[in-house]
N, C-alpha and C positions, 0 to 999 in steps of 0.2 A: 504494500500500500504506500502511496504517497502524502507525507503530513505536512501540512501546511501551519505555518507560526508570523502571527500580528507581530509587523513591526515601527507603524507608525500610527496614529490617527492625528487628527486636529479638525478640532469645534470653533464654529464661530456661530454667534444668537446676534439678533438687533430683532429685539423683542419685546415686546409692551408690559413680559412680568418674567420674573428670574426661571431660570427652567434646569433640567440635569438630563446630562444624558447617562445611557446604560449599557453594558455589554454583558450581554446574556450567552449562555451556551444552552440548544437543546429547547428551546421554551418549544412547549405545545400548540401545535401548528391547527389552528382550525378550519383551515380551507383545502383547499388542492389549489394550491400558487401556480403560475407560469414560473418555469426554470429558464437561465438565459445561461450559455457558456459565456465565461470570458473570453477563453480565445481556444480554440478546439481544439486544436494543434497543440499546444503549447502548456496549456493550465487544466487541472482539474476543478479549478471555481466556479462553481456557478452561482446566479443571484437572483432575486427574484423582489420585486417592486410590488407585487401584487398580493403578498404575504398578510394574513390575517391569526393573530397569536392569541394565546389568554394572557392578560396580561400577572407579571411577575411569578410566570411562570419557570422553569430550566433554572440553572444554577449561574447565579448572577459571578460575574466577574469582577468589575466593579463598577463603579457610578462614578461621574463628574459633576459638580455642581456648577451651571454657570449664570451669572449675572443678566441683568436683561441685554445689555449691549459689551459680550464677551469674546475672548478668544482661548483657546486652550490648546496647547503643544504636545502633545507627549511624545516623543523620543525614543527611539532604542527600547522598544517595549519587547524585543528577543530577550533580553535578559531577564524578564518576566515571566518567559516560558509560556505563553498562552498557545496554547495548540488548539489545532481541529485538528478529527483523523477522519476516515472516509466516513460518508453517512452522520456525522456530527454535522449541527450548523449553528452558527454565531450571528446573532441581533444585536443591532444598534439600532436603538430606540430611544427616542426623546420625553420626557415628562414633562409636561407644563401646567401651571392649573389653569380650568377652566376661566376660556376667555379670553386668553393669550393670542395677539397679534403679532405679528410679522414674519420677520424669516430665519432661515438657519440654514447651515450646509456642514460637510462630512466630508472630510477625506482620509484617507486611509492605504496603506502599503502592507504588505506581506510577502510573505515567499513561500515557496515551496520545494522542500527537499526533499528533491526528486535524488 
């Protein structure tokens, strides 16, 4: 099998009330999602936009807290060790309270040792 290990994210909010995001492994999926490959050739990632979970459900990894208008880095999160392994899946998911306007964005890097 081939496991793949988070090695970057960063959060940014500009948003009308403070919010956190989350990373979860495994949460309980209540739909049948569309799966997208990242690149067929190349990766075994696939992703899916259309995902419907219970929420705080799976075994949370950790949380961010961020401010209404935030940034957040994290770095070098291999040293962390957060794995997927085949058939595992990993959520990032936003909490805000009811109400909350505006926007937000994700990015994120990994590898896979193939």
């Amino acid at each position: 099998y081939i496991q793949s290990m988070l090695t970057l994210l960063s959060f940014n909010t500009d948003l009308s009330k403070s919010s956190s995001w989350e990373l979860r492994k495994n949460m309980t999926i209540t739909n049948t999602p569309t799966w997208t490959d990242v690149d067929t050739d190349n990766s075994t990632i696939e992703y899916s936009t259309d995902m419907t979970v219970t929420t705080d459900s799976g075994e949370l990894v950790f949380a961010v807290p961020l401010g209404k208008i935030d940034r957040v880095l994290l770095e070098s999160l291999e040293n962390q060790e957060i794995e997927l392994l085949p058939q595992e899946t990993m959520m990032l998911t936003i909490k805000t309270p009811l109400g909350t306007t505006g926007t937000y964005d994700l990015s994120f890097k990994w590898k896979e040792l193939f």
